[in-house]
C-alpha positions, -999 to +999 in steps of 0.1 A: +000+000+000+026+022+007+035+050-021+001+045-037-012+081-025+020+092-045+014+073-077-021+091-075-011+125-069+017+123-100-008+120-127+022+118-153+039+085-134+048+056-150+017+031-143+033-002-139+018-013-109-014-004-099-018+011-065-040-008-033-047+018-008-070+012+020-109+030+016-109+055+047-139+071+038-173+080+013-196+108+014-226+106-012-239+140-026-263+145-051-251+158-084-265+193-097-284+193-129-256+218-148-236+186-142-251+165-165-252+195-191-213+202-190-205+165-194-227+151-214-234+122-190-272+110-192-295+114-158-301+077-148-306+063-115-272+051-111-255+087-116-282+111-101-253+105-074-217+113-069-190+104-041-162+116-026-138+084-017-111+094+010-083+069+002-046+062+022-017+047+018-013+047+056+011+074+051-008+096+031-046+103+026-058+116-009-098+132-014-111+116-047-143+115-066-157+083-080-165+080-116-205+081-120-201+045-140-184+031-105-219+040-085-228+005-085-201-010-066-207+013-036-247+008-040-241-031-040-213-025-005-188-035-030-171-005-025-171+003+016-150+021+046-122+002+057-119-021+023-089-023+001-093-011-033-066-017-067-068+019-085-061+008-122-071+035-140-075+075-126-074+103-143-064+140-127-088+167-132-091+198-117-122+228-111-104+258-103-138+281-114-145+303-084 
């Protein structure tokens, strides 16, 4: 687990091993309707949601947000506090609009 935060946080890293980190944390919040506008995604039942997933490495913590198509696997407790997750694919994005 350790130096997976790391491998997160450096978007441009090589990807040879994807990183486990340990699932500290989710916290549901419903998505806006502009949301669907700006990315195109379709208002189903299984997206009207998103999550923040607080992830660690034990040395480090890192604040994500779970794709919309990964909804399921925290609706069916695939995806709970305390689990260990592999990352194998992440993409860095940032909102910097005031």
């Amino acid at each position: 687990i350790a130096g997976g935060v790391d491998t997160l946080r450096d978007a441009l890293a090589e990807r040879s091993e994807p990183p486990n980190l340990q699932v500290i944390s989710l916290h549901r919040f419903m998505l806006d309707p502009t949301w669907h506008a700006e990315t195109g995604v379709q208002v189903t039942s299984a997206c009207g949601d998103a999550f923040d997933v607080v992830l660690s490495d034990g040395a480090h913590i890192l604040k994500v947000v779970l794709s919309t198509a990964l909804n399921e696997l925290v609706y069916s407790g695939r995806l709970e506090p305390r689990g260990v997750v592999t990352v194998r694919g992440w993409e860095a994005r940032a909102d910097e609009r005031a």
